[in-house]
mmCIF file of the N, C-alpha and C atoms, coordinates in Angstrom:
data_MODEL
# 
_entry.id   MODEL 
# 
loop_
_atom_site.group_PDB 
_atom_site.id 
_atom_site.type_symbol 
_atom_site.label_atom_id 
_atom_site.label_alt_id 
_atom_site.label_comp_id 
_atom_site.label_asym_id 
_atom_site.label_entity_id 
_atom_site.label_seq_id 
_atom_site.pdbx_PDB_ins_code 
_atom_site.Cartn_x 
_atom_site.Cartn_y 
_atom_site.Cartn_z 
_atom_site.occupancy 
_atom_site.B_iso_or_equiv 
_atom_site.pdbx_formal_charge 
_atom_site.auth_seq_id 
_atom_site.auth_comp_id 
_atom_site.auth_asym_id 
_atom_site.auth_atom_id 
_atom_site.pdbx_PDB_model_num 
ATOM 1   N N  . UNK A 1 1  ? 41.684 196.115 77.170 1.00 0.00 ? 1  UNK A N  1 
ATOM 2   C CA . UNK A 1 1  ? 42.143 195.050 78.055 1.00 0.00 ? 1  UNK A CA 1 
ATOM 3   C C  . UNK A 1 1  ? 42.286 193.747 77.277 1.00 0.00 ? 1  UNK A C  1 
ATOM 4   N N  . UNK A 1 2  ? 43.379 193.246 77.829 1.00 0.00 ? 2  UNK A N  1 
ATOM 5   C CA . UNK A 1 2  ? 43.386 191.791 77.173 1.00 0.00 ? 2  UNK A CA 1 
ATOM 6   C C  . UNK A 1 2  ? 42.866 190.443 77.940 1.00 0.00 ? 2  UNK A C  1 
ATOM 7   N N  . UNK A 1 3  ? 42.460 189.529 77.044 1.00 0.00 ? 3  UNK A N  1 
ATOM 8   C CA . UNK A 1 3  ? 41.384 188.436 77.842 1.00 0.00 ? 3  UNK A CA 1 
ATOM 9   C C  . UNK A 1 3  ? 42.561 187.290 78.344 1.00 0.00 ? 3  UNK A C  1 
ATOM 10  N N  . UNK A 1 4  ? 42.119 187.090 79.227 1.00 0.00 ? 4  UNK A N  1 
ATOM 11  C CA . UNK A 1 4  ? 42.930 185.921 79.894 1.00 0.00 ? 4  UNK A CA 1 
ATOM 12  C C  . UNK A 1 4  ? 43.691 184.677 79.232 1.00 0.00 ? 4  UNK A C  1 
ATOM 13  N N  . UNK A 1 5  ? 42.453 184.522 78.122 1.00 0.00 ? 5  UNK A N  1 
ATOM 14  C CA . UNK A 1 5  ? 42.317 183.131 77.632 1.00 0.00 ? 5  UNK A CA 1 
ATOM 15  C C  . UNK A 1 5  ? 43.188 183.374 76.558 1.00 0.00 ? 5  UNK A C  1 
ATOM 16  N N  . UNK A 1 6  ? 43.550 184.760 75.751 1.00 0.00 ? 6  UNK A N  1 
ATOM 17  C CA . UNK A 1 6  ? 44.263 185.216 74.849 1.00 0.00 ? 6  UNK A CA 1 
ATOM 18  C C  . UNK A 1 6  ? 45.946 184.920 75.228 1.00 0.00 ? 6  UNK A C  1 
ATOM 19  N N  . UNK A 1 7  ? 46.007 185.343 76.673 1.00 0.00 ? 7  UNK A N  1 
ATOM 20  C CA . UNK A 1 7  ? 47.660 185.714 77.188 1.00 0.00 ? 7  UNK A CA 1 
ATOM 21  C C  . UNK A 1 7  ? 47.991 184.077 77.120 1.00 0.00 ? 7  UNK A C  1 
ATOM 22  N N  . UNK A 1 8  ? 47.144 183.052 77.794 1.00 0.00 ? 8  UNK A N  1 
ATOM 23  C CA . UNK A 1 8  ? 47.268 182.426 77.665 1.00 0.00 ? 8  UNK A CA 1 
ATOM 24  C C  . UNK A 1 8  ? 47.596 181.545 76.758 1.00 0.00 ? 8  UNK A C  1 
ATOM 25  N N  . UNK A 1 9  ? 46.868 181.316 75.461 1.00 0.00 ? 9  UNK A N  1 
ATOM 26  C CA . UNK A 1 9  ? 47.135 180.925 74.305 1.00 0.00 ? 9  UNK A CA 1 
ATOM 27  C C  . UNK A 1 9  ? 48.698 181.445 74.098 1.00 0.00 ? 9  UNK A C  1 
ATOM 28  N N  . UNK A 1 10 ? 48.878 182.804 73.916 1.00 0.00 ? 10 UNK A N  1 
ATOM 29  C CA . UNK A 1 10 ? 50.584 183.557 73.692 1.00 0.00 ? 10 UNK A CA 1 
ATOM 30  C C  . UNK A 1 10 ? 51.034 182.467 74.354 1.00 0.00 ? 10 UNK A C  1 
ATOM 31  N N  . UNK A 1 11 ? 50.698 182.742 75.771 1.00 0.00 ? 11 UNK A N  1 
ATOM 32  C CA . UNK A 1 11 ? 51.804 181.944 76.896 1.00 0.00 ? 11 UNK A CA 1 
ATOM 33  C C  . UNK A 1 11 ? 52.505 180.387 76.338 1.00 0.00 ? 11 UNK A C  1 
ATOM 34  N N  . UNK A 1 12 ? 51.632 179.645 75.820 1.00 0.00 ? 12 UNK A N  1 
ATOM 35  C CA . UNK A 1 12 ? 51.430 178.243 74.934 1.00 0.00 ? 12 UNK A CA 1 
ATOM 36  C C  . UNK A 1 12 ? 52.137 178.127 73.351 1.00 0.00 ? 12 UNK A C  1 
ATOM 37  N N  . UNK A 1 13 ? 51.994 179.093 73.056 1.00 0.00 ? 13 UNK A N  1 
ATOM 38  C CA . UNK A 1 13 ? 52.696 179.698 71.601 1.00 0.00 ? 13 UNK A CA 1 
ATOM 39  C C  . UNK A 1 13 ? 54.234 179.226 71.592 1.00 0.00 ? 13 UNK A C  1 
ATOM 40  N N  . UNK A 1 14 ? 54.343 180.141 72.611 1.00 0.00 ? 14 UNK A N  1 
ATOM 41  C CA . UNK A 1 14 ? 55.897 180.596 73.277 1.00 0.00 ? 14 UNK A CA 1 
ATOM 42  C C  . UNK A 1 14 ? 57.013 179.522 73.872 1.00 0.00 ? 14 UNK A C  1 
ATOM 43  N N  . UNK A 1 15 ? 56.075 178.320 74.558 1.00 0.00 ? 15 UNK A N  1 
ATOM 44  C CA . UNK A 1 15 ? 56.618 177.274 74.331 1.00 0.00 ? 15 UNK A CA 1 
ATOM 45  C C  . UNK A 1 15 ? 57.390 176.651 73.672 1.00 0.00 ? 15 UNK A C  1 
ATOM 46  N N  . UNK A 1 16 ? 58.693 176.153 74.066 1.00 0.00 ? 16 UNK A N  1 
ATOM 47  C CA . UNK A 1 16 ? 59.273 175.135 72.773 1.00 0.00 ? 16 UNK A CA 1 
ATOM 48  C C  . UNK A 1 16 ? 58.675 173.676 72.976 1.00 0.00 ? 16 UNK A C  1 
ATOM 49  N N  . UNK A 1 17 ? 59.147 172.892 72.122 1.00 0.00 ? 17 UNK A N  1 
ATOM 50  C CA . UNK A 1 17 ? 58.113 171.934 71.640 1.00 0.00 ? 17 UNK A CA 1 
ATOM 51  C C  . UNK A 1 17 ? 58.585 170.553 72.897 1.00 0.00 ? 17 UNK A C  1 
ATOM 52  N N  . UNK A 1 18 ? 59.895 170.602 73.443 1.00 0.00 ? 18 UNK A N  1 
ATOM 53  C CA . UNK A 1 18 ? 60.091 169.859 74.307 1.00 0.00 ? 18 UNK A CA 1 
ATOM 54  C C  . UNK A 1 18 ? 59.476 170.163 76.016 1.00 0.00 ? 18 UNK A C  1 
ATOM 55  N N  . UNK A 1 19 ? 58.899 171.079 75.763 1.00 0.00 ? 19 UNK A N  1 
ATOM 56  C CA . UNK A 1 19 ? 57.913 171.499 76.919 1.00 0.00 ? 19 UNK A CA 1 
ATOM 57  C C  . UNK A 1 19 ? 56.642 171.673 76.928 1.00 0.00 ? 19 UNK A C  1 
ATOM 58  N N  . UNK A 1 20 ? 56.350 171.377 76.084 1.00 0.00 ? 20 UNK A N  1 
ATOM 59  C CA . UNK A 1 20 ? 54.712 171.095 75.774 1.00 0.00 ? 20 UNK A CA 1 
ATOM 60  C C  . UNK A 1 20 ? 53.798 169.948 76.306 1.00 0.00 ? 20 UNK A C  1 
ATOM 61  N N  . UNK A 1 21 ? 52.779 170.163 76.985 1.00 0.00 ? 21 UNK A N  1 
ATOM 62  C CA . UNK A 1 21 ? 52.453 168.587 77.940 1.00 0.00 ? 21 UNK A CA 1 
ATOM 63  C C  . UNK A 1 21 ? 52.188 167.357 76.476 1.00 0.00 ? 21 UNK A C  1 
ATOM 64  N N  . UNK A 1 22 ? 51.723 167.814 75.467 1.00 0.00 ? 22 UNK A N  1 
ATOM 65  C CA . UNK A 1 22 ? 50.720 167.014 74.866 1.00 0.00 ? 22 UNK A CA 1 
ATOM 66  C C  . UNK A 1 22 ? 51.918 166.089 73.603 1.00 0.00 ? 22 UNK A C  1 
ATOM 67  N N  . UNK A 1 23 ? 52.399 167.011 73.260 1.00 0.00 ? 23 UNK A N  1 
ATOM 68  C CA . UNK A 1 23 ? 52.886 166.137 72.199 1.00 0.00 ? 23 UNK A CA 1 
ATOM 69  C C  . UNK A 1 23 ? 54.251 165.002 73.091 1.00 0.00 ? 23 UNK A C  1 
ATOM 70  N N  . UNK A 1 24 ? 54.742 166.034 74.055 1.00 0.00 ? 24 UNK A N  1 
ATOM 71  C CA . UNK A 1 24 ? 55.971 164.680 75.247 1.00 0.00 ? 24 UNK A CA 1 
ATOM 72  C C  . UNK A 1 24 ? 54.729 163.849 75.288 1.00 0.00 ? 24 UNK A C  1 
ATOM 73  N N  . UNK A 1 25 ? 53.908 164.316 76.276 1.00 0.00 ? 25 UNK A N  1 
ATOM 74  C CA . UNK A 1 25 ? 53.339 162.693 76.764 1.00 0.00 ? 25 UNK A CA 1 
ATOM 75  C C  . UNK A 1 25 ? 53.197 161.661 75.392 1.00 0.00 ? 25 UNK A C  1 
ATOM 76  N N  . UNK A 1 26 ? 52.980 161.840 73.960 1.00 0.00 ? 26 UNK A N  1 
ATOM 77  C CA . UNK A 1 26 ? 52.778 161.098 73.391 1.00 0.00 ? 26 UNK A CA 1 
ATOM 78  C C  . UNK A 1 26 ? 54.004 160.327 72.888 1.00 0.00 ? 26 UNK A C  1 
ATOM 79  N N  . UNK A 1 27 ? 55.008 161.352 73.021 1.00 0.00 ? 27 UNK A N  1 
ATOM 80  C CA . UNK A 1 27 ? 56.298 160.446 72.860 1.00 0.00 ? 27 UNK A CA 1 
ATOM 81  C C  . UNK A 1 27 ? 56.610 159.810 74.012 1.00 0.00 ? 27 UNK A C  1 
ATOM 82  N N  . UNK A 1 28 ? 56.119 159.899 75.244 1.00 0.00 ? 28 UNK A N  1 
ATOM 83  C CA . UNK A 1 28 ? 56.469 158.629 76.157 1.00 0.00 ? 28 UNK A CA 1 
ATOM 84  C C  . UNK A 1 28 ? 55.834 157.828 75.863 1.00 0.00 ? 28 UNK A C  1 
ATOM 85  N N  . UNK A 1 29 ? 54.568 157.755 75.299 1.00 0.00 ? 29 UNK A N  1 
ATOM 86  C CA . UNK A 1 29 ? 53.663 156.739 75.340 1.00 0.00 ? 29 UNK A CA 1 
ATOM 87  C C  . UNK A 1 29 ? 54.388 155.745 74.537 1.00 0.00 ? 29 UNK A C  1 
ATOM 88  N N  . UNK A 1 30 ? 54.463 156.854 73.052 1.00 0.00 ? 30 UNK A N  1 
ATOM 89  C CA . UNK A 1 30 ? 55.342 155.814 72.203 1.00 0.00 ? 30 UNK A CA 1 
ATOM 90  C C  . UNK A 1 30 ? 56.514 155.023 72.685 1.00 0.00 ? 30 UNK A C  1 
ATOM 91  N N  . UNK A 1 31 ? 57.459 155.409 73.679 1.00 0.00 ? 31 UNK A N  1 
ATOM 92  C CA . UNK A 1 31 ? 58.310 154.593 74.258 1.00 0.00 ? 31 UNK A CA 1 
ATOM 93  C C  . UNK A 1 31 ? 57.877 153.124 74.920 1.00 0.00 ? 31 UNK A C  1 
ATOM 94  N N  . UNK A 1 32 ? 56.855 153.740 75.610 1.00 0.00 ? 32 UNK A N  1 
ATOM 95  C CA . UNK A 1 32 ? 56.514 152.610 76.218 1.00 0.00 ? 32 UNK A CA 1 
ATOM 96  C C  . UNK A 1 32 ? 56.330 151.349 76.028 1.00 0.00 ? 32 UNK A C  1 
ATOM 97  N N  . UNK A 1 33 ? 55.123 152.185 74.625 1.00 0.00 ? 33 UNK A N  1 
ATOM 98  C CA . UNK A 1 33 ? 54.539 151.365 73.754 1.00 0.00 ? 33 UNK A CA 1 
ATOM 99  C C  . UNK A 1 33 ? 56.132 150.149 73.104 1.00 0.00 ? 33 UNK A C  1 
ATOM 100 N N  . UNK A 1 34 ? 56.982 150.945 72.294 1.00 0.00 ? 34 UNK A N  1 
ATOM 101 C CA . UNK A 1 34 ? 57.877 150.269 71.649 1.00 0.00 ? 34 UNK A CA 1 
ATOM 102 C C  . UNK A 1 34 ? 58.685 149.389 72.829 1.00 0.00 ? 34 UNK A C  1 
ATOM 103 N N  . UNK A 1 35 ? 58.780 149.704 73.886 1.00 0.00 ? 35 UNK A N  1 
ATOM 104 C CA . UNK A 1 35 ? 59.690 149.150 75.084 1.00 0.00 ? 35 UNK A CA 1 
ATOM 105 C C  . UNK A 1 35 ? 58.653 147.402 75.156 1.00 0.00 ? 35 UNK A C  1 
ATOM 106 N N  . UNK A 1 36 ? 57.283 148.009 75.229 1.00 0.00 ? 36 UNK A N  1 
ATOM 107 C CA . UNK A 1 36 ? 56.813 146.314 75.337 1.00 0.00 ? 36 UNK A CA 1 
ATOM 108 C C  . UNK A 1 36 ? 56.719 145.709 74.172 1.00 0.00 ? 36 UNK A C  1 
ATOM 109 N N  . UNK A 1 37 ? 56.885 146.227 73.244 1.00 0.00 ? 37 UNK A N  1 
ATOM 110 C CA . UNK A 1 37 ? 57.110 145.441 72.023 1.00 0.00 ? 37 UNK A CA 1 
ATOM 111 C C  . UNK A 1 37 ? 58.256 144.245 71.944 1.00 0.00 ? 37 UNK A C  1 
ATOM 112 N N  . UNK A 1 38 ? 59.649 145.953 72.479 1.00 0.00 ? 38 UNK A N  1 
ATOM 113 C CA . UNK A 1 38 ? 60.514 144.498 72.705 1.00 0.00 ? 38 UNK A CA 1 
ATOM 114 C C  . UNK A 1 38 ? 61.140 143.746 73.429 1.00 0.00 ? 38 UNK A C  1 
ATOM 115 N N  . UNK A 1 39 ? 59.852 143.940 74.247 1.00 0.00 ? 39 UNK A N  1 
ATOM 116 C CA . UNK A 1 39 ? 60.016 142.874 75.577 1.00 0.00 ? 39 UNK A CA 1 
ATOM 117 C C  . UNK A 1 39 ? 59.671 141.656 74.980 1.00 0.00 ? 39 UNK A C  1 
ATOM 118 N N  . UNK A 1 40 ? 58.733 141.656 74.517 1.00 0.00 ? 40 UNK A N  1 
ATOM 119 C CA . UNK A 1 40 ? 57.500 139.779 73.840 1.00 0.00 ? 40 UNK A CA 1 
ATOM 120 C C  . UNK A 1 40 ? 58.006 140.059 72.180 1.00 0.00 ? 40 UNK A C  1 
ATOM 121 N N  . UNK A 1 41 ? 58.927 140.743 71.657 1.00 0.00 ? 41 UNK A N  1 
ATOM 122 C CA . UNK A 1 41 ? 59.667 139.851 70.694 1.00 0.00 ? 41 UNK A CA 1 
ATOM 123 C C  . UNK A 1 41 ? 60.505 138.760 70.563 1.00 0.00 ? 41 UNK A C  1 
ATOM 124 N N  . UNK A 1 42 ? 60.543 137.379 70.103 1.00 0.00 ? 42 UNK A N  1 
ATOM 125 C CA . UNK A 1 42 ? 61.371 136.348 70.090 1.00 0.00 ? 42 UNK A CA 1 
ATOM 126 C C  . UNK A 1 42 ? 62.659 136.249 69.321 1.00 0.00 ? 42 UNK A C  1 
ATOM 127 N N  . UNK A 1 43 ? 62.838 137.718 68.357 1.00 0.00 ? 43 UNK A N  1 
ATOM 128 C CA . UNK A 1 43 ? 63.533 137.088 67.493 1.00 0.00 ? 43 UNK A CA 1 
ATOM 129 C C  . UNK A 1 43 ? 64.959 138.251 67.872 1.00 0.00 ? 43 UNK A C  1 
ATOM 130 N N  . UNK A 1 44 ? 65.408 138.882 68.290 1.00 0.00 ? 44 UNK A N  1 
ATOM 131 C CA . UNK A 1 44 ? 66.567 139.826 68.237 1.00 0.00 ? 44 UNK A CA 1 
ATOM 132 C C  . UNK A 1 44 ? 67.078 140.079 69.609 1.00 0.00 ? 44 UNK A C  1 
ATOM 133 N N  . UNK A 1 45 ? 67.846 139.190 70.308 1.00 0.00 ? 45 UNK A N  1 
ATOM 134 C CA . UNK A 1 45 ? 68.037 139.434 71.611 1.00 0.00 ? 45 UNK A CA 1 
ATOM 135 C C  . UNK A 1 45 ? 68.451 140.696 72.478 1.00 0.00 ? 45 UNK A C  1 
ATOM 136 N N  . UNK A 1 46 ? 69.040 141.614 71.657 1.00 0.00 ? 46 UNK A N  1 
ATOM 137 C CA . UNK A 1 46 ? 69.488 142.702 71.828 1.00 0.00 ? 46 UNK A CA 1 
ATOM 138 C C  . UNK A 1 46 ? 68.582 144.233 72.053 1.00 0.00 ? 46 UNK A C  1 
ATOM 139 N N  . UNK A 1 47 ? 66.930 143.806 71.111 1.00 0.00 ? 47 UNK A N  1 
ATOM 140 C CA . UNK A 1 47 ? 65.978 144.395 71.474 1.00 0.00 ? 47 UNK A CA 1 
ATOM 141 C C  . UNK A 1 47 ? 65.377 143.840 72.853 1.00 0.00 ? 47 UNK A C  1 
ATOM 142 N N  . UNK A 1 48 ? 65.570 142.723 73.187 1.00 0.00 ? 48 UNK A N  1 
ATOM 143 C CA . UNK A 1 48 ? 64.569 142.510 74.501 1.00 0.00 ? 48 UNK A CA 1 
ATOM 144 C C  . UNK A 1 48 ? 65.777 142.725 75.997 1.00 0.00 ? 48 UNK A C  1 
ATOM 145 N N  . UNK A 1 49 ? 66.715 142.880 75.416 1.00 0.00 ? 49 UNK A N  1 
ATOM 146 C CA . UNK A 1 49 ? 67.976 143.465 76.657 1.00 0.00 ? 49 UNK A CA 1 
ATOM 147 C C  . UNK A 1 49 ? 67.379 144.761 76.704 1.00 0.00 ? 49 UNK A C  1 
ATOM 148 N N  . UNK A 1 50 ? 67.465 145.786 75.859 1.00 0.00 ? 50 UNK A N  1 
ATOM 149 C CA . UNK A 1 50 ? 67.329 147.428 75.931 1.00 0.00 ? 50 UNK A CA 1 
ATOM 150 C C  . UNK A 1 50 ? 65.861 147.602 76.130 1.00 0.00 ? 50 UNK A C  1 
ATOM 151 N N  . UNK A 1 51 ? 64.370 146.475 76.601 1.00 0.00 ? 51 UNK A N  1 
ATOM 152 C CA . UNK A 1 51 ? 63.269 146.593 76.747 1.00 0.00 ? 51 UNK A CA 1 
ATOM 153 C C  . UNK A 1 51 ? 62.850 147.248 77.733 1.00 0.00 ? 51 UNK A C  1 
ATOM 154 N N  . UNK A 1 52 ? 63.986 146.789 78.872 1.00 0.00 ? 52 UNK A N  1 
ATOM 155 C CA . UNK A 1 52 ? 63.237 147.291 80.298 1.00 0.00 ? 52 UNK A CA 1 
ATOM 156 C C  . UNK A 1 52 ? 63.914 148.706 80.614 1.00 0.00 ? 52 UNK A C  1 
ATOM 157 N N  . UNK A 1 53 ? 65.138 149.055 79.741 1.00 0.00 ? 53 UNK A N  1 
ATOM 158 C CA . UNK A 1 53 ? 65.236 150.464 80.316 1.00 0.00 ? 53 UNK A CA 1 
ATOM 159 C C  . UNK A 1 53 ? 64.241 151.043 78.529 1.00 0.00 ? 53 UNK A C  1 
ATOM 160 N N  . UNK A 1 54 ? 63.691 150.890 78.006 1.00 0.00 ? 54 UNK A N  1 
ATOM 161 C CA . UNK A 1 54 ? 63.114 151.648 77.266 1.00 0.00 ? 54 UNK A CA 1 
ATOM 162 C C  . UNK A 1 54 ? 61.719 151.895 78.133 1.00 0.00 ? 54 UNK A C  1 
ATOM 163 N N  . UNK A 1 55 ? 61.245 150.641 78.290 1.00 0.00 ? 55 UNK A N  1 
ATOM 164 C CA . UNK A 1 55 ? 59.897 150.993 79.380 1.00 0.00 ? 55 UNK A CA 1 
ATOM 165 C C  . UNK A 1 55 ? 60.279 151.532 80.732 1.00 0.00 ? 55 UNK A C  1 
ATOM 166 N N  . UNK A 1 56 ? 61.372 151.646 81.434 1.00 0.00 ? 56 UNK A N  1 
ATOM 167 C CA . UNK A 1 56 ? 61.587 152.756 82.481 1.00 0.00 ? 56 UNK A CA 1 
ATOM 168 C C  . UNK A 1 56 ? 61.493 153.987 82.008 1.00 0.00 ? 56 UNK A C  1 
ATOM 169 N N  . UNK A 1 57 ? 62.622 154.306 80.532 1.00 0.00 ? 57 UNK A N  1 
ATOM 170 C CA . UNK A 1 57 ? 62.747 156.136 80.511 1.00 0.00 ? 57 UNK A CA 1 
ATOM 171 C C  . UNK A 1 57 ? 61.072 156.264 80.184 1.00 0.00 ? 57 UNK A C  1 
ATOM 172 N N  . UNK A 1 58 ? 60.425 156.001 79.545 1.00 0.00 ? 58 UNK A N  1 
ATOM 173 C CA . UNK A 1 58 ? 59.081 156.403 78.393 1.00 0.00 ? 58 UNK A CA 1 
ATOM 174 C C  . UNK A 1 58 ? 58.202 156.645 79.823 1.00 0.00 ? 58 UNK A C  1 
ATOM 175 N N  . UNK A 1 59 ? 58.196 155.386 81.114 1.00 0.00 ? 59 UNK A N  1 
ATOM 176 C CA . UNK A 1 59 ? 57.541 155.736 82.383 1.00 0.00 ? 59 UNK A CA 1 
ATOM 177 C C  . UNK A 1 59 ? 58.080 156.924 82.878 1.00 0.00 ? 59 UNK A C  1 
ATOM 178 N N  . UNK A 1 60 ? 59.257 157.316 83.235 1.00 0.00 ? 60 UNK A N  1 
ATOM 179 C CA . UNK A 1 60 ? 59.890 158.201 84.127 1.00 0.00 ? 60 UNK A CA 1 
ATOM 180 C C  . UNK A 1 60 ? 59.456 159.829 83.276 1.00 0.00 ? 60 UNK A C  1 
ATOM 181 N N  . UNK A 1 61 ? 59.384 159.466 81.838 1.00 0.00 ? 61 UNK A N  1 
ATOM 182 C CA . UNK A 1 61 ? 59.455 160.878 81.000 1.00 0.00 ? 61 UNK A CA 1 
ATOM 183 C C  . UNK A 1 61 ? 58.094 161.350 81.061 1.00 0.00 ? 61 UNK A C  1 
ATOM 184 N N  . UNK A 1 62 ? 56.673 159.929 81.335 1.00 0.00 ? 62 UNK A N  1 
ATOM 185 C CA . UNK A 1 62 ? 55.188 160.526 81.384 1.00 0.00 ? 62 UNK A CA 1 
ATOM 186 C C  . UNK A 1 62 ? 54.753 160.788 82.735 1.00 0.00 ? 62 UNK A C  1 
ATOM 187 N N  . UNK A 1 63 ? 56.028 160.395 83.363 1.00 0.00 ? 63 UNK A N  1 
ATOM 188 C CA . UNK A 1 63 ? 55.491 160.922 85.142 1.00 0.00 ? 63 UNK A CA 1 
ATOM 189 C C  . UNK A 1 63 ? 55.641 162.264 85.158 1.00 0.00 ? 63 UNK A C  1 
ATOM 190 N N  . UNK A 1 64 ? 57.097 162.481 84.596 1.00 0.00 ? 64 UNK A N  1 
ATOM 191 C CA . UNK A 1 64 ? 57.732 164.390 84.677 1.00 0.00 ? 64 UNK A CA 1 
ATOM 192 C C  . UNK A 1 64 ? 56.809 164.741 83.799 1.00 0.00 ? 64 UNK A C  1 
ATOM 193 N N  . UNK A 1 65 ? 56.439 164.633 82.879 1.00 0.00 ? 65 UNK A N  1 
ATOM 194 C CA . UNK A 1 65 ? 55.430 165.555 81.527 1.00 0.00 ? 65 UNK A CA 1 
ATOM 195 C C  . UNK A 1 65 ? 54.380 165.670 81.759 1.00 0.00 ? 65 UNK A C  1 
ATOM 196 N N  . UNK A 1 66 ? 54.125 164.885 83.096 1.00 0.00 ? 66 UNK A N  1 
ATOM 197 C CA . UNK A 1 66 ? 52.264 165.007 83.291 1.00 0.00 ? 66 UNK A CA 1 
ATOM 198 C C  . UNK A 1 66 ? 51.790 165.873 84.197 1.00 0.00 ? 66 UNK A C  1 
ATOM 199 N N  . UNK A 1 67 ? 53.319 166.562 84.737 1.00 0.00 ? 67 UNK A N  1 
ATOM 200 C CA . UNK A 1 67 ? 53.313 167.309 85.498 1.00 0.00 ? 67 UNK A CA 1 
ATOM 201 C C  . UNK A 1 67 ? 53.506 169.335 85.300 1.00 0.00 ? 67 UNK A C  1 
ATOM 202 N N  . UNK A 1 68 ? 53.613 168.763 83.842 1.00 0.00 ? 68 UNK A N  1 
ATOM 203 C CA . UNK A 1 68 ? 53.914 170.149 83.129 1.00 0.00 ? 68 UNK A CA 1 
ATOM 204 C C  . UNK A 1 68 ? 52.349 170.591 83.175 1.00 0.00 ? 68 UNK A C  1 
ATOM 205 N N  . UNK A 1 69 ? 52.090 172.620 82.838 1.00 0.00 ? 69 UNK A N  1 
ATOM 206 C CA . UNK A 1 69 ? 50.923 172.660 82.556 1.00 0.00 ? 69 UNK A CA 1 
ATOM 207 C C  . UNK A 1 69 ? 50.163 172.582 81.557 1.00 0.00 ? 69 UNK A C  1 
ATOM 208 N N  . UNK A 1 70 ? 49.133 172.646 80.938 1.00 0.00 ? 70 UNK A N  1 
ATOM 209 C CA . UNK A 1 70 ? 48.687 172.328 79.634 1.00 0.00 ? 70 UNK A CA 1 
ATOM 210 C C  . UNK A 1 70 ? 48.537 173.440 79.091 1.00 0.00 ? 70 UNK A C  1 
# 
C-alpha cells in the first residue's frame, strides 16, 4: 500500500511551477513590494503612474494564489 503523505508529495511534484501556492505567493509579494516602492519614489514619473496597477495585479495575484492548495 501506498502512504498518503507519499501520493501526495507525487501530487506536488507534478505541479508546474505557476501553480504552486509558495513560490506565486512570493512573486506577488514581490509585486507588491516593488509597486510601493514606486509609489514614494520622487524621481521617475512614469514609475509612480504604473504604481497603483502594479500594487493591484501583485494584490489580485495573492488573493487567487492563496487560494490554491499547498
Amino acid at each position: 500500500m501506498t502512504n498518503p503523505q507519499d501520493m501526495a508529495r507525487a501530487a506536488r511534484k507534478k505541479r508546474p511551477f505557476f501553480l504552486r501556492r509558495g513560490p506565486m505567493e512570493n512573486i506577488a509579494t514581490v509585486l507588491i513590494a516593488a509597486g510601493f516602492l514606486m509609489l514614494f519614489q520622487p524621481f521617475l514619473l512614469a514609475l509612480y503612474t504604473y504604481s497603483l496597477a502594479m500594487l493591484l495585479t501583485g494584490t489580485v495575484l495573492f488573493i487567487i494564489v492563496s487560494k490554491f492548495p499547498e
